[in-house]
MOPAC internal coordinates of N, CA, C and O (Angstrom, degrees):
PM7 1SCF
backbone

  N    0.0000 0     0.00 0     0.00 0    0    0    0
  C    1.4543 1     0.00 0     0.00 0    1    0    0
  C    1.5192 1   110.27 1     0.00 0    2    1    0
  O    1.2310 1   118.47 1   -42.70 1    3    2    1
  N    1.5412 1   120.52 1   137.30 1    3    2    1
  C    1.3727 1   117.63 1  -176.99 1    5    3    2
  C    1.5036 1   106.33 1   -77.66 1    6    5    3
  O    1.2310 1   116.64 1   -40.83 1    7    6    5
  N    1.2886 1   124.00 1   139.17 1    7    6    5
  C    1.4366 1   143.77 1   175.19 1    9    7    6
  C    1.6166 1    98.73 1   -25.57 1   10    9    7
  O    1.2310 1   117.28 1   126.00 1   11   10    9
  N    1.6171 1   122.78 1   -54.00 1   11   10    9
  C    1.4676 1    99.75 1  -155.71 1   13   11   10
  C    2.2630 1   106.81 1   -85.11 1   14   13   11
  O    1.2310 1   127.74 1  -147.69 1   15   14   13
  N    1.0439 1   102.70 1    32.31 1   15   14   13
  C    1.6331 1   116.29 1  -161.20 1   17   15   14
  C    1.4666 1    88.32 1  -120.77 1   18   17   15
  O    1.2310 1   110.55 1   155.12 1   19   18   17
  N    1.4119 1   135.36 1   -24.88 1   19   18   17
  C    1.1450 1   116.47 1  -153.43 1   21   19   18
  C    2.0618 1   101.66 1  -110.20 1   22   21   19
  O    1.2310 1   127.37 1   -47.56 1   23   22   21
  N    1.2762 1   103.42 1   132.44 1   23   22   21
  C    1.7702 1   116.29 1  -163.16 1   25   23   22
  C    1.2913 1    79.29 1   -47.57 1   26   25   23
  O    1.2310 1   141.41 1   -20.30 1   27   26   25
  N    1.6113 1    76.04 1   159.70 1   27   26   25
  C    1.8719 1   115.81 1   176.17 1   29   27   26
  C    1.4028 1    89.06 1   -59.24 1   30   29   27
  O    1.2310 1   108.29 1   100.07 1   31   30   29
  N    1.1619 1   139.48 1   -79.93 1   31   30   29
  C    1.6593 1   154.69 1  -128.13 1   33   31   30
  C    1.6725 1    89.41 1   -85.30 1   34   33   31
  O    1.2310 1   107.11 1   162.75 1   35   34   33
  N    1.1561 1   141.62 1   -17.25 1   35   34   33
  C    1.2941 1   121.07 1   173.57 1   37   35   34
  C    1.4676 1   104.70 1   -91.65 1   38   37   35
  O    1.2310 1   118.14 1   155.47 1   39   38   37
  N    1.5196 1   121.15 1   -24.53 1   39   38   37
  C    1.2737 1   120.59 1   168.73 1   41   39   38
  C    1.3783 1   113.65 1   -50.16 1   42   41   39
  O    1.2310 1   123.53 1   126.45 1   43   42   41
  N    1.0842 1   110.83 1   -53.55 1   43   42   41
  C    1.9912 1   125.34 1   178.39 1   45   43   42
  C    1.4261 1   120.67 1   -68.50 1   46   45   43
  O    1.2310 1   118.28 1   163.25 1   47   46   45
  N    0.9826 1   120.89 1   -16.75 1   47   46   45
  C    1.0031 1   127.73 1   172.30 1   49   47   46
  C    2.0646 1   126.00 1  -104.55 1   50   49   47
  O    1.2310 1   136.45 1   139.64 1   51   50   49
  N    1.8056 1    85.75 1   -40.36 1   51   50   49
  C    1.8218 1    69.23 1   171.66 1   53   51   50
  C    1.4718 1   101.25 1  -113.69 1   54   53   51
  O    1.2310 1   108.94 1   163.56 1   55   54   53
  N    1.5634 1   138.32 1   -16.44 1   55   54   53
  C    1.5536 1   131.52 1  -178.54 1   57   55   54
  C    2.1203 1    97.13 1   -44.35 1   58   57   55
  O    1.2310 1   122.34 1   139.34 1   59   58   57
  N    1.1705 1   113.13 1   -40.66 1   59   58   57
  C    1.5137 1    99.34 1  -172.36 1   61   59   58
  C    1.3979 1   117.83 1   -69.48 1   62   61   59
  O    1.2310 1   120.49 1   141.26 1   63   62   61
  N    1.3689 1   116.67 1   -38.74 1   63   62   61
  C    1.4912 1   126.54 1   164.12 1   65   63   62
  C    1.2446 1   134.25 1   -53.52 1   66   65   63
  O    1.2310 1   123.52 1   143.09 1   67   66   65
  N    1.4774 1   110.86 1   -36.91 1   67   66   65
  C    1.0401 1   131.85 1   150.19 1   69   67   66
  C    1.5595 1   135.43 1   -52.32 1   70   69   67
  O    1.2310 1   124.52 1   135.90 1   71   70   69
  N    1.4053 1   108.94 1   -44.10 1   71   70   69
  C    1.5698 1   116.41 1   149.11 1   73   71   70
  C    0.8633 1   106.92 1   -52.74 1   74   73   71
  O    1.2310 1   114.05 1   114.71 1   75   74   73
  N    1.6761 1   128.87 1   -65.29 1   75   74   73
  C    1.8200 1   115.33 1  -143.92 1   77   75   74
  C    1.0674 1   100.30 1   -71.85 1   78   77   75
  O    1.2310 1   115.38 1   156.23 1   79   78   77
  N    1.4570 1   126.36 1   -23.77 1   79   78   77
  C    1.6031 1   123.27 1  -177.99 1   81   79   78
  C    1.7245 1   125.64 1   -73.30 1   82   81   79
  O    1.2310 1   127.40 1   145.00 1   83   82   81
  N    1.4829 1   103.37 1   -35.00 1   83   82   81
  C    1.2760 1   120.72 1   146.51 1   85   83   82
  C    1.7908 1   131.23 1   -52.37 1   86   85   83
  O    1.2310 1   131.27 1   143.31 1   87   86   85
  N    1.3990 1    95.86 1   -36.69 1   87   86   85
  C    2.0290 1   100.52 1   168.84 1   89   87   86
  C    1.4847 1    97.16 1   -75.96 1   90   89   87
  O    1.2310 1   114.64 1   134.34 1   91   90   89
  N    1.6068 1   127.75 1   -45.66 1   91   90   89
  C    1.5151 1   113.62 1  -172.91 1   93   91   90
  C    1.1113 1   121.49 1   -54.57 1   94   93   91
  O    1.2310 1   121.37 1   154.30 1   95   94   93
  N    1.6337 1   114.98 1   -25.70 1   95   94   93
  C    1.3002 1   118.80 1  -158.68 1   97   95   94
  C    1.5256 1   114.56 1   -80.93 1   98   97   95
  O    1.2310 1   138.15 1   148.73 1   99   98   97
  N    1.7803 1    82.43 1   -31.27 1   99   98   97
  C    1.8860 1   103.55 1  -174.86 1  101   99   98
  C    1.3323 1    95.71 1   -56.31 1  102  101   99
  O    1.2310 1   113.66 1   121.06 1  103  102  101
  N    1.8002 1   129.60 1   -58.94 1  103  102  101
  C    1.0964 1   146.15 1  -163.33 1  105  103  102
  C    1.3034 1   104.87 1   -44.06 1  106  105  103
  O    1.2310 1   116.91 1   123.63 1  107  106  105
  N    1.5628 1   123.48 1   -56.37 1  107  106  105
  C    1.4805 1   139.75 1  -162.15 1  109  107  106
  C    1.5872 1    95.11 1   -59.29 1  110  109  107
  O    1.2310 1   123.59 1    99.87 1  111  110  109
  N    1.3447 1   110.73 1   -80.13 1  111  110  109
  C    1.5393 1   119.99 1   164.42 1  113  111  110
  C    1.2348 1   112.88 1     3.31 1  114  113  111
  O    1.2310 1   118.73 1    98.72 1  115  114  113
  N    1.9454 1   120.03 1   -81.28 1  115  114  113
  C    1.1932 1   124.28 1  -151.27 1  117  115  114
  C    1.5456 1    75.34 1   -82.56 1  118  117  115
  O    1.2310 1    91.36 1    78.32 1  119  118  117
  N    1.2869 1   165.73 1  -101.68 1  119  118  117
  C    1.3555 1   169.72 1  -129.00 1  121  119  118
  C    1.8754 1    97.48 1   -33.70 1  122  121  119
  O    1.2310 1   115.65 1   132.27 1  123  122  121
  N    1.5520 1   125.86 1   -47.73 1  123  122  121
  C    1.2405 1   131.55 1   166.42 1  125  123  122
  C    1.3660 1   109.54 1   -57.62 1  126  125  123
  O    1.2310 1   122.29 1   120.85 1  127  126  125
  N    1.4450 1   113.22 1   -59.15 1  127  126  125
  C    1.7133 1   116.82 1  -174.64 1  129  127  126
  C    1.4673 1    97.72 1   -53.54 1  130  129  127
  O    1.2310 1   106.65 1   141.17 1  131  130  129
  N    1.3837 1   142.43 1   -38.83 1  131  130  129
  C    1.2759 1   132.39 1  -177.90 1  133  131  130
  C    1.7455 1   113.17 1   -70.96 1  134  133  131
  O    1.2310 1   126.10 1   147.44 1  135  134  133
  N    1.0938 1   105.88 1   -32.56 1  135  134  133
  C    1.3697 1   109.85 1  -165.09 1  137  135  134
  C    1.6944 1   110.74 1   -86.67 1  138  137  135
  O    1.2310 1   121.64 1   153.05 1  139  138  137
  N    1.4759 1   114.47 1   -26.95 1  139  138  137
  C    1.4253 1   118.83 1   143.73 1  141  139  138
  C    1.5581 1   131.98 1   -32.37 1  142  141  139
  O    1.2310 1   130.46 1   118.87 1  143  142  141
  N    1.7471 1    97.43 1   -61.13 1  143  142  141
  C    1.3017 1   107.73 1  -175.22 1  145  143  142
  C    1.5501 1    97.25 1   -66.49 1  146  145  143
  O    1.2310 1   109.59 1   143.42 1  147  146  145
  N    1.1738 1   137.13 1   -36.58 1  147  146  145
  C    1.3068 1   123.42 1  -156.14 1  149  147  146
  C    1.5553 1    96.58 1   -78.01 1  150  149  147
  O    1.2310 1   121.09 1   163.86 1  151  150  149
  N    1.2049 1   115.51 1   -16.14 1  151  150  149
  C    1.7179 1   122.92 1  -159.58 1  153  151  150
  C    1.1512 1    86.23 1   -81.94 1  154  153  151
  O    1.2310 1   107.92 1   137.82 1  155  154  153
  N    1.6353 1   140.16 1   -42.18 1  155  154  153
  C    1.4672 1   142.80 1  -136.36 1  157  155  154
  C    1.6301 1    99.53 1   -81.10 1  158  157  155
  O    1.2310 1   139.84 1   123.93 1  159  158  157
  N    1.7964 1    79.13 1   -56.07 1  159  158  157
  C    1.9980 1   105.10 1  -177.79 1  161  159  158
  C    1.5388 1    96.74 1   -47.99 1  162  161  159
  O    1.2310 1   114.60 1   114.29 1  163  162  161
  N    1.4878 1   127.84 1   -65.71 1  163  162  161
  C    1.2042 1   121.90 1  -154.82 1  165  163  162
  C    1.2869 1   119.21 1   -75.31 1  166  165  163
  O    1.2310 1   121.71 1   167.70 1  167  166  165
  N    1.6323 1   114.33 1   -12.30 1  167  166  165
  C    1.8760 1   115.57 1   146.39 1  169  167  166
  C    1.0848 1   116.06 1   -71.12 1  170  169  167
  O    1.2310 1   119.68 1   145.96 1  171  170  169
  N    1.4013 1   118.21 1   -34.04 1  171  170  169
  C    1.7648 1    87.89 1  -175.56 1  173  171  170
  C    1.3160 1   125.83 1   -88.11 1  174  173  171
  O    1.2310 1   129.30 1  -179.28 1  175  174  173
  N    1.9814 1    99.68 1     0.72 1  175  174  173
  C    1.6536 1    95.50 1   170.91 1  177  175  174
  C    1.7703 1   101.81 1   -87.13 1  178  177  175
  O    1.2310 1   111.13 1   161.47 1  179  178  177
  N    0.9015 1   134.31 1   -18.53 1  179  178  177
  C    1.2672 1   131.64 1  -161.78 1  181  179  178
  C    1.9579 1    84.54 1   -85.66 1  182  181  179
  O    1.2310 1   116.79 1   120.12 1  183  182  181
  N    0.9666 1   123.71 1   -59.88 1  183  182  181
  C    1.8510 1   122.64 1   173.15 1  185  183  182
  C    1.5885 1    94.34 1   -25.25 1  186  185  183
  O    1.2310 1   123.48 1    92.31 1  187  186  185
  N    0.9381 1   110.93 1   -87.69 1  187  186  185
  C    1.6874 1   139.93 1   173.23 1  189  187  186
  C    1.7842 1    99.26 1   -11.21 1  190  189  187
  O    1.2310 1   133.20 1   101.30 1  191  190  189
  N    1.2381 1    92.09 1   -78.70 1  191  190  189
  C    1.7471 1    86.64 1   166.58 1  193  191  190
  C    1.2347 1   138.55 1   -51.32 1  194  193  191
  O    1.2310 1   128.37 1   120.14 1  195  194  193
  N    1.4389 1   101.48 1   -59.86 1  195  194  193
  C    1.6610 1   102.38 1   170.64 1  197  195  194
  C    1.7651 1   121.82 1   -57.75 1  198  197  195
  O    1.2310 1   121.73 1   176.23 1  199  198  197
  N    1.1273 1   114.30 1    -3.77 1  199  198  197
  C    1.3662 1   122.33 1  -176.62 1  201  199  198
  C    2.2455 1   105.27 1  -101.81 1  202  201  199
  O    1.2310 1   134.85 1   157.78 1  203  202  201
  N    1.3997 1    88.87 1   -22.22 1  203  202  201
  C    1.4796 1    95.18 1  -178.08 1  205  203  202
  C    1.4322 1   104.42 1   -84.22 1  206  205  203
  O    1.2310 1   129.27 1   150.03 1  207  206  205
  N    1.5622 1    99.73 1   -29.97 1  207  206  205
  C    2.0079 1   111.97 1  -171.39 1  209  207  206
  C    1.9628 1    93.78 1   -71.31 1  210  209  207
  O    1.2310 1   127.97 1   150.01 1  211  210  209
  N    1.3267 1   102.26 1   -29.99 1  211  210  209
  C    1.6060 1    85.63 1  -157.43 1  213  211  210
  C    2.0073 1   111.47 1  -101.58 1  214  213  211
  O    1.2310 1   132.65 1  -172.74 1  215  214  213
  N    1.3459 1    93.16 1     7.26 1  215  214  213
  C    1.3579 1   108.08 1   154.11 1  217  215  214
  C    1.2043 1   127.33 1  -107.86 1  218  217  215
  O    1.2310 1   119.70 1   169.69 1  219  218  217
  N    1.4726 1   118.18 1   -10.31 1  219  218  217
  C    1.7594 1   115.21 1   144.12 1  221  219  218
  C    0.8078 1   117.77 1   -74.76 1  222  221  219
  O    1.2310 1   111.92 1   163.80 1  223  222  221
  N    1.5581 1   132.85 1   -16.20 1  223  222  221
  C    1.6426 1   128.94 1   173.42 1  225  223  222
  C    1.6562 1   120.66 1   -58.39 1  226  225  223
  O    1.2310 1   144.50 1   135.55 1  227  226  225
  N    1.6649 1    69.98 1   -44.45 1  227  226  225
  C    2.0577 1    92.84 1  -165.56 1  229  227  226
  C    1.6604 1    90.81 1   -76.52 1  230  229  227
  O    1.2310 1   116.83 1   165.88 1  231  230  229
  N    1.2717 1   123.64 1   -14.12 1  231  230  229
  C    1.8468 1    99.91 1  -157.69 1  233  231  230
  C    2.1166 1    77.04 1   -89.50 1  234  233  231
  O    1.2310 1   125.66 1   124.61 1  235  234  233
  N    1.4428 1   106.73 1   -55.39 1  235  234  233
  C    1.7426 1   108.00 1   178.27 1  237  235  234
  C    1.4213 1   106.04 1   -31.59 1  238  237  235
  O    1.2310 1   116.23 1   103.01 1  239  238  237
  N    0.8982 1   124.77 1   -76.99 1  239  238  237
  C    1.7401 1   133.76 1  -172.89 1  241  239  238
  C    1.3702 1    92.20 1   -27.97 1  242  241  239
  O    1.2310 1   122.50 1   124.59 1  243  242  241
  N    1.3932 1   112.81 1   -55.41 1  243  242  241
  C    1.8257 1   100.09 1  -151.75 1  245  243  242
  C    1.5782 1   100.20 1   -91.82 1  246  245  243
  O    1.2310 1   115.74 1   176.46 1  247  246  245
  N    1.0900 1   125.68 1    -3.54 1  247  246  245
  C    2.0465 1   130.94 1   151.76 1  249  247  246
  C    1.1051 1    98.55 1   -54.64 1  250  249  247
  O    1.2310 1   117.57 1   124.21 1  251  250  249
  N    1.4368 1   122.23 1   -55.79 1  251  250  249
  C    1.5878 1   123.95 1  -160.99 1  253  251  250
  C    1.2563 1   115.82 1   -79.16 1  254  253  251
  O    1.2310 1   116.81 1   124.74 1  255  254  253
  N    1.1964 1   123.66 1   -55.26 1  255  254  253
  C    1.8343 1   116.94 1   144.25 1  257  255  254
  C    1.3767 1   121.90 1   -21.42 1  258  257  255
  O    1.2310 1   124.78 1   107.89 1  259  258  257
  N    0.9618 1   108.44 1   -72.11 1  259  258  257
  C    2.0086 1   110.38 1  -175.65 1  261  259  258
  C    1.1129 1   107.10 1   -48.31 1  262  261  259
  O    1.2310 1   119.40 1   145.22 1  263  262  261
  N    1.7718 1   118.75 1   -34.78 1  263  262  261
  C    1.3613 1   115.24 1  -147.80 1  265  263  262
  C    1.9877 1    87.86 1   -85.27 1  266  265  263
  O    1.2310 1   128.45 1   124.41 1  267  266  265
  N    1.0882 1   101.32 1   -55.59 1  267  266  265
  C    1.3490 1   115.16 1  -174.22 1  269  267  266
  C    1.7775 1   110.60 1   -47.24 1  270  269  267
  O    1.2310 1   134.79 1   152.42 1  271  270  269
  N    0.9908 1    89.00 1   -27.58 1  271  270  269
  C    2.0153 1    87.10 1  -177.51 1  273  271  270
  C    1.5702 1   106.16 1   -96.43 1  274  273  271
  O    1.2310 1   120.33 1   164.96 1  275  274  273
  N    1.9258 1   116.98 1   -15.04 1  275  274  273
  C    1.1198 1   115.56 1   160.14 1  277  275  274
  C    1.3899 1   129.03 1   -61.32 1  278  277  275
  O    1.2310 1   127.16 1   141.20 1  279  278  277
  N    1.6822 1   103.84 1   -38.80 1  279  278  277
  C    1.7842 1   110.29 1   168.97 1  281  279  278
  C    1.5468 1   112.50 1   -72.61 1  282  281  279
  O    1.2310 1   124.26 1   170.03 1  283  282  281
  N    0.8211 1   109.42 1    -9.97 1  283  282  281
  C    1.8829 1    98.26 1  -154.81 1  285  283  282
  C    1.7423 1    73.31 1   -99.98 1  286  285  283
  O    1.2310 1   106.47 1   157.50 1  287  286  285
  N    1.5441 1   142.76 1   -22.50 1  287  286  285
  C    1.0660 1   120.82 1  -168.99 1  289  287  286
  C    1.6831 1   114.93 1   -88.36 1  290  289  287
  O    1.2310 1   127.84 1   140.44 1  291  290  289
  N    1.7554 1   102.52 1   -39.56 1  291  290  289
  C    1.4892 1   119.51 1   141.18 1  293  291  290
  C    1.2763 1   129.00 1   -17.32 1  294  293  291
  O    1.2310 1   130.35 1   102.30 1  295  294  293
  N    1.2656 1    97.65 1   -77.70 1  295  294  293
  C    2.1031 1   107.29 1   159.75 1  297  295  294
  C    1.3476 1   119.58 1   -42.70 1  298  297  295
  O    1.2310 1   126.87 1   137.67 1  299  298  297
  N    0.7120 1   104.38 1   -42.33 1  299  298  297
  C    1.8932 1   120.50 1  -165.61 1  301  299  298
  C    1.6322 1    97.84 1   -55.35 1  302  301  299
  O    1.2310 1   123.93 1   123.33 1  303  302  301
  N    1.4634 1   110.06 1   -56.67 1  303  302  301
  C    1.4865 1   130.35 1  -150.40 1  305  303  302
  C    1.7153 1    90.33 1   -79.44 1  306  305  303
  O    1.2310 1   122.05 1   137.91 1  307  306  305
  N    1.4649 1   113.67 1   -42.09 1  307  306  305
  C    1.8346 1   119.01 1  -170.82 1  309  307  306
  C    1.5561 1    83.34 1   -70.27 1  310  309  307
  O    1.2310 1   109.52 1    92.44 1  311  310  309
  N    0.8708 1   137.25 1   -87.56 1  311  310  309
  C    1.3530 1   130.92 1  -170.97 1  313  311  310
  C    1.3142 1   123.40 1   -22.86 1  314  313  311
  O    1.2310 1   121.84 1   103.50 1  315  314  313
  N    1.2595 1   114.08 1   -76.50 1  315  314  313
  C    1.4275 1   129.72 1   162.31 1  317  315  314
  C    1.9881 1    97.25 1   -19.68 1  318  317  315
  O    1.2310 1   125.88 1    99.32 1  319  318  317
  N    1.0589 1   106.31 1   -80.68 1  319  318  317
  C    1.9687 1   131.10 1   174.62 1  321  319  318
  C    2.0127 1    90.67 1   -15.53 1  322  321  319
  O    1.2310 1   134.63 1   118.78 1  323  322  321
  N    1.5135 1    89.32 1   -61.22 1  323  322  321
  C    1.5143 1    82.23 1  -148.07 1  325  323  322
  C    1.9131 1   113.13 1   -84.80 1  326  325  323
  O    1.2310 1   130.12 1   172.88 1  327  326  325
  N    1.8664 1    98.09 1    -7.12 1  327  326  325
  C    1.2853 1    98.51 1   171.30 1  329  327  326
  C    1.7258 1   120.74 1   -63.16 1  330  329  327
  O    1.2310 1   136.49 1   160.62 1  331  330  329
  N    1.4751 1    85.68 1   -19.38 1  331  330  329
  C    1.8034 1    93.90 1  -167.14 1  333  331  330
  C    1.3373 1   104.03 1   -86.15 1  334  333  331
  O    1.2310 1   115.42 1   162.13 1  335  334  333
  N    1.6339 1   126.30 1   -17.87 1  335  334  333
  C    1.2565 1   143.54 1  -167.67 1  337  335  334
  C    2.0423 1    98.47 1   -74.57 1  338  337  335
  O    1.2310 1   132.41 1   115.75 1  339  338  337
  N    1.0904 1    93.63 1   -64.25 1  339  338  337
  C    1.7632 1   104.96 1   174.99 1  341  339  338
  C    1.3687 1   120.46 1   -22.44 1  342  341  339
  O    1.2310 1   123.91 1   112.41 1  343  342  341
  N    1.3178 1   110.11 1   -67.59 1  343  342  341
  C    1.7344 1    94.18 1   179.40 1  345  343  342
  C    1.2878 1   103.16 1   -70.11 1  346  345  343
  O    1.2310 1   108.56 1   103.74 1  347  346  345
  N    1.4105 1   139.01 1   -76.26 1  347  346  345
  C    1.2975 1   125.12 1   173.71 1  349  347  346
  C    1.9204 1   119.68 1     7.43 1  350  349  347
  O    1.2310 1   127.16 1   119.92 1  351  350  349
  N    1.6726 1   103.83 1   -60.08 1  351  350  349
  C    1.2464 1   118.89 1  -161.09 1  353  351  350
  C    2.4245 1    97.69 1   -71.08 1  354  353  351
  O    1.2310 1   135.32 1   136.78 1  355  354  353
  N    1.6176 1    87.95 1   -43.22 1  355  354  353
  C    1.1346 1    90.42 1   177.31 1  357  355  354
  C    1.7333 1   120.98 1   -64.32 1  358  357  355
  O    1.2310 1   125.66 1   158.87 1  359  358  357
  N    1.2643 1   106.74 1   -21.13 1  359  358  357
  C    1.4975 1    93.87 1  -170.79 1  361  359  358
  C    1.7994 1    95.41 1   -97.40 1  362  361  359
  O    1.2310 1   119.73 1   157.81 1  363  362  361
  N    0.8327 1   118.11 1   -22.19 1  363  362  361
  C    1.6054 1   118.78 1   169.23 1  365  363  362
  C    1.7551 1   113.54 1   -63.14 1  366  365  363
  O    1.2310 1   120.02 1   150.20 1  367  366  365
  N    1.1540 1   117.56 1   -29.80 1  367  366  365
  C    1.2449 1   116.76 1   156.32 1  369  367  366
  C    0.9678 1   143.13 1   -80.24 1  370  369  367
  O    1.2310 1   131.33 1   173.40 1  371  370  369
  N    1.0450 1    95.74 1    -6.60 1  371  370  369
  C    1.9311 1   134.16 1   174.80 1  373  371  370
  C    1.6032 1    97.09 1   -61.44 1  374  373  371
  O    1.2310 1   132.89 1    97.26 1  375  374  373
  N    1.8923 1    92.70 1   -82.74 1  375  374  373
  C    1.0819 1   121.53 1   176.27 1  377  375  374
  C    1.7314 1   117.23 1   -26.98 1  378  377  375
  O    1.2310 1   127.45 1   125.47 1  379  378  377
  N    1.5281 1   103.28 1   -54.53 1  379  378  377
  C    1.8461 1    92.44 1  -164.36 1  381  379  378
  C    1.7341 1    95.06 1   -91.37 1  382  381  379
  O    1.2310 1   108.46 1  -179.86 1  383  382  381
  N    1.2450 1   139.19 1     0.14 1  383  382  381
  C    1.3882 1   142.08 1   146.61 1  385  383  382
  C    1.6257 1   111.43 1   -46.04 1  386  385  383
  O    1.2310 1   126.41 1   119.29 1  387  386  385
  N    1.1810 1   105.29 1   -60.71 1  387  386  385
  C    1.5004 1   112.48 1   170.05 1  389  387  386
  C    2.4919 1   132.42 1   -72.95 1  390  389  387
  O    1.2310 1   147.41 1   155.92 1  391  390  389
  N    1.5924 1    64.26 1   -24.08 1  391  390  389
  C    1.8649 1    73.30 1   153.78 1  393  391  390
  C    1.3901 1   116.48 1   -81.69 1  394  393  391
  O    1.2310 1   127.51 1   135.63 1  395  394  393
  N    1.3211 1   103.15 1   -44.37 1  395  394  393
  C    1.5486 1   103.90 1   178.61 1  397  395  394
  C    1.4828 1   117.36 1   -64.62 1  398  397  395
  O    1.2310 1   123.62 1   129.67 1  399  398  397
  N    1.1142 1   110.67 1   -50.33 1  399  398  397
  C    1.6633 1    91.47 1   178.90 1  401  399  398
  C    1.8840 1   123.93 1   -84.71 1  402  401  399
  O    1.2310 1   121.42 1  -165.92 1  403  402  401
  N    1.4307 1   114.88 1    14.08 1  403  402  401
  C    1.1283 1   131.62 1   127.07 1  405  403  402
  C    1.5940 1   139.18 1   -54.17 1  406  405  403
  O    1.2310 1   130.22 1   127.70 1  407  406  405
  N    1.1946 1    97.90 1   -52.30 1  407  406  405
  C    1.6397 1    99.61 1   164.90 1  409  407  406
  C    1.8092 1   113.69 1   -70.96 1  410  409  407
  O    1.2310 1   128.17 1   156.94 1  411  410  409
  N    1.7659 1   101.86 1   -23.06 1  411  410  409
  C    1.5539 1    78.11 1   170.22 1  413  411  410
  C    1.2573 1   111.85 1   -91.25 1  414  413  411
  O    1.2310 1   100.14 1   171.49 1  415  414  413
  N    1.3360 1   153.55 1    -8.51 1  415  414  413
  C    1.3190 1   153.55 1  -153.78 1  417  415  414
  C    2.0222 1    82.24 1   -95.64 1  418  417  415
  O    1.2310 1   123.18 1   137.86 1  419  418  417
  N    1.2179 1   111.52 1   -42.14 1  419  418  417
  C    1.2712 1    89.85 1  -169.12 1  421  419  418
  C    1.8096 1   109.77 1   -88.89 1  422  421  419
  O    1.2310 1   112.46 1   167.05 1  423  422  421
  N    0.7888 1   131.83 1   -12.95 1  423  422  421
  C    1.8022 1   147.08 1   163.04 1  425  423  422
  C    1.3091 1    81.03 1   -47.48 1  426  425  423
  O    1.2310 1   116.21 1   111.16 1  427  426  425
  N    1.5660 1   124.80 1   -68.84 1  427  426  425
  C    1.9778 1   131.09 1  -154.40 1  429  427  426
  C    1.0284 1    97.80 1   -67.80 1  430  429  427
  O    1.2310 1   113.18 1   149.91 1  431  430  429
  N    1.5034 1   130.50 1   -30.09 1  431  430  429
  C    1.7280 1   123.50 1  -173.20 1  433  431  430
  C    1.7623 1   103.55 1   -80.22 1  434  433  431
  O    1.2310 1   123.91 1   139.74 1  435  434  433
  N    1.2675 1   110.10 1   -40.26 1  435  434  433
  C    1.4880 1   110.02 1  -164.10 1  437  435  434
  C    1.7512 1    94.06 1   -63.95 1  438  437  435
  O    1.2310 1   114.76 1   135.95 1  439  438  437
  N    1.1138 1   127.54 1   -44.05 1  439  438  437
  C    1.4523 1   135.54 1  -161.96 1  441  439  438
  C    1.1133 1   104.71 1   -54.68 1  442  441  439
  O    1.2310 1   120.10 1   180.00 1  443  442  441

């Protein structure tokens, strides 16, 4: 119905209701438009983070790499060290095997 058709007394009675319901709505609106922005802000700090988290990951990873190829090169060299150590160790045991049963042949001679 066009505005000038509609009774005095429904004017007075619902045009005010009709506003306040219209200001709530405005209210709701800007109360959403705020709660957007806060939604927007609080992705792009969480972006922000997860992008800071996944370049401390990547910088850790590559500590742990270096570090890890530093021991295994460490190792490498002790190993290496102690393969060369072995015969050495073996013929020295050789050696006091053969002192020893020298000192007994000569203990049996002195007797």
């Amino acid at each position: 119905m066009p505005a000038e058709k509609v009774p005095g007394w429904i004017k007075q009675v619902l045009m005010p209701e009709l506003s306040e319901i219209k200001g709530e709505l405005r209210a709701i609106n800007t109360r959403i438009d705020s709660t957007n922005s806060r939604i927007d802000s609080t992705n792009s700090r969480i972006d922000s983070l997860r992008n800071e988290t996944k370049t401390e990951i990547d910088s850790l990873r590559n500590e742990i790499k270096m570090e890890i190829a530093s021991l295994r090169t460490e190792m490498t060299v002790k190993f290496d060290s102690l393969e060369k150590r072995i015969p050495v160790i073996e013929k020295i045991t050789a050696l006091e095997h053969k002192i020893a049963d020298l000192e007994k042949r000569l203990a049996a001679a002195e007797t």
